[in-house]
C-alpha positions as CSV (number, residue, x, y, z in Angstrom):
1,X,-9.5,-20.6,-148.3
2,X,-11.4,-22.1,-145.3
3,X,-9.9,-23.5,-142.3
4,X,-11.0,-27.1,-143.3
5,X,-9.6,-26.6,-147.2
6,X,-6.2,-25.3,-145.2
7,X,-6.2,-28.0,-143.0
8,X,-6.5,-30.3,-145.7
9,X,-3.8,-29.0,-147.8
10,X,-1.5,-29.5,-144.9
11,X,-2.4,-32.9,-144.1
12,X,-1.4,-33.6,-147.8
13,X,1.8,-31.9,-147.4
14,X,2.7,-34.2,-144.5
15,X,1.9,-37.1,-145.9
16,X,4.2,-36.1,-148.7
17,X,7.2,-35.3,-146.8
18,X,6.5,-38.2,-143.9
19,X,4.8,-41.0,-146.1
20,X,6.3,-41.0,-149.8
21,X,3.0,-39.2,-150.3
22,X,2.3,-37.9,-153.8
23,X,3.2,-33.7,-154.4
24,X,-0.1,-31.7,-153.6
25,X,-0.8,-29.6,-156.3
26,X,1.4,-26.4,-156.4
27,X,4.5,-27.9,-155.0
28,X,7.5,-29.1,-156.9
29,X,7.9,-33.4,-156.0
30,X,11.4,-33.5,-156.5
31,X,12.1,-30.4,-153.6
32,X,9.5,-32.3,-151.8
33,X,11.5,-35.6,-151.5
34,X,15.0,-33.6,-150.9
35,X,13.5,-31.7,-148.2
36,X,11.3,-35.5,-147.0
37,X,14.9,-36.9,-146.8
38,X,16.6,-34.1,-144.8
39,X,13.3,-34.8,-142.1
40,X,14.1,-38.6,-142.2
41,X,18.1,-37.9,-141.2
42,X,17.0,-35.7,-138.4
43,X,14.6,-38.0,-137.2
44,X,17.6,-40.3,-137.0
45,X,19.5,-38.0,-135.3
46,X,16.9,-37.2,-132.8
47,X,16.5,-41.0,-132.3
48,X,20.7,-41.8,-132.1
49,X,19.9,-38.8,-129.2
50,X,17.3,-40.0,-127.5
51,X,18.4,-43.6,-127.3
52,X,22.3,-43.3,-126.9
53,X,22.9,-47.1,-125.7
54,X,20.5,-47.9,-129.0
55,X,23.0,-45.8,-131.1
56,X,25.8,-47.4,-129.1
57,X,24.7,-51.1,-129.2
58,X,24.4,-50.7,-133.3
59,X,27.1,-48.8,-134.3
60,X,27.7,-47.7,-138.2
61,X,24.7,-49.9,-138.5
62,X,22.5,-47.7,-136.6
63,X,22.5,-45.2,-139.7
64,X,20.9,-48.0,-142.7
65,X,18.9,-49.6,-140.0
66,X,17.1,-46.2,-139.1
67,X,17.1,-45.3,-142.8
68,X,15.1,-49.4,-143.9
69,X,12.9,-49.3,-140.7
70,X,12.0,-45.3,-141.2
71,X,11.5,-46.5,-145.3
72,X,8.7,-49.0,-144.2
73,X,7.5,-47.4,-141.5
74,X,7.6,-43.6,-141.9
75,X,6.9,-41.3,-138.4
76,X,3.1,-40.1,-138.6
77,X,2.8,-36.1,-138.0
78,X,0.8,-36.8,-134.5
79,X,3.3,-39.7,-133.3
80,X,5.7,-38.7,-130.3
81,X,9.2,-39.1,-131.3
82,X,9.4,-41.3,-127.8
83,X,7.0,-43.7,-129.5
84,X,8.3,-44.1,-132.5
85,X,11.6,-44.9,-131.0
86,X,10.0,-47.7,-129.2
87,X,8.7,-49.1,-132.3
88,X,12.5,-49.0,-134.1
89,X,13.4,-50.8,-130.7
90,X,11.2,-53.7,-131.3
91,X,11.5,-53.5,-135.2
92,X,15.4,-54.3,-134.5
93,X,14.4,-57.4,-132.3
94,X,11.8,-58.7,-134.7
95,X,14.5,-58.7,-137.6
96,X,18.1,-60.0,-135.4
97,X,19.3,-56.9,-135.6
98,X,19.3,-56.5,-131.4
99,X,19.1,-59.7,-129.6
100,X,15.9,-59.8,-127.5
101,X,16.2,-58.4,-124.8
102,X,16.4,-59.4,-121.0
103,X,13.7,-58.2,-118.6
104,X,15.8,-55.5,-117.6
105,X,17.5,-54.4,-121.2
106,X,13.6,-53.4,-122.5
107,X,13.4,-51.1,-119.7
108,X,16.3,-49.4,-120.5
109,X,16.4,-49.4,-124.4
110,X,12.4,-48.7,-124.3
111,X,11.5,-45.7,-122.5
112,X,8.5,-44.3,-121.7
């Protein structure tokens, strides 16, 4: 196998596990979307990490809110987690779910 044909296999890979891709050929969907969901929690929990006053401020909501946003808008395999936590951050003030934010409050709930 090449390194293009390899490279292309894995792309498909991650856009099954990250993107509610369709199984590549040779690998079993339904592991594939047990092992997609266990990424999505621990991208949550790297999130609720990163962004302790975001995890704070929401609460037992912080959980289904990661789980709708991360639904519609899954993490792309190149994105840094940093960014993507930026994007929940403004996804929660598009919908209510976080009031917007004071001058000061974006700098502290989006870093970086």
């Amino acid at each position: 196998m090449s390194r293009e044909e390899l490279a292309a296999r894995q792309a498909e890979l991650l856009h099954a596990l990250l993107a509610d891709g369709p199984a590549p050929p040779g690998f079993d969907a339904s592991r594939l979307r047990v092992e997609a969901n266990v990424l999505r929690r621990k991208h949550g929990r790297v999130l609720a990490h990163q962004r302790p006053e975001l995890a704070e401020a929401l609460g037992d909501r912080f959980g289904p809110l990661f789980t709708e946003f991360n639904g519609e808008r899954p993490k792309r395999d190149t994105e840094r987690s940093g960014a993507y936590a930026d994007e929940f951050v403004t996804w929660l003030i598009g919908r209510g779910h976080l009031p917007k934010p004071k001058r000061g409050l974006v700098t502290r709930l989006r870093r970086r």
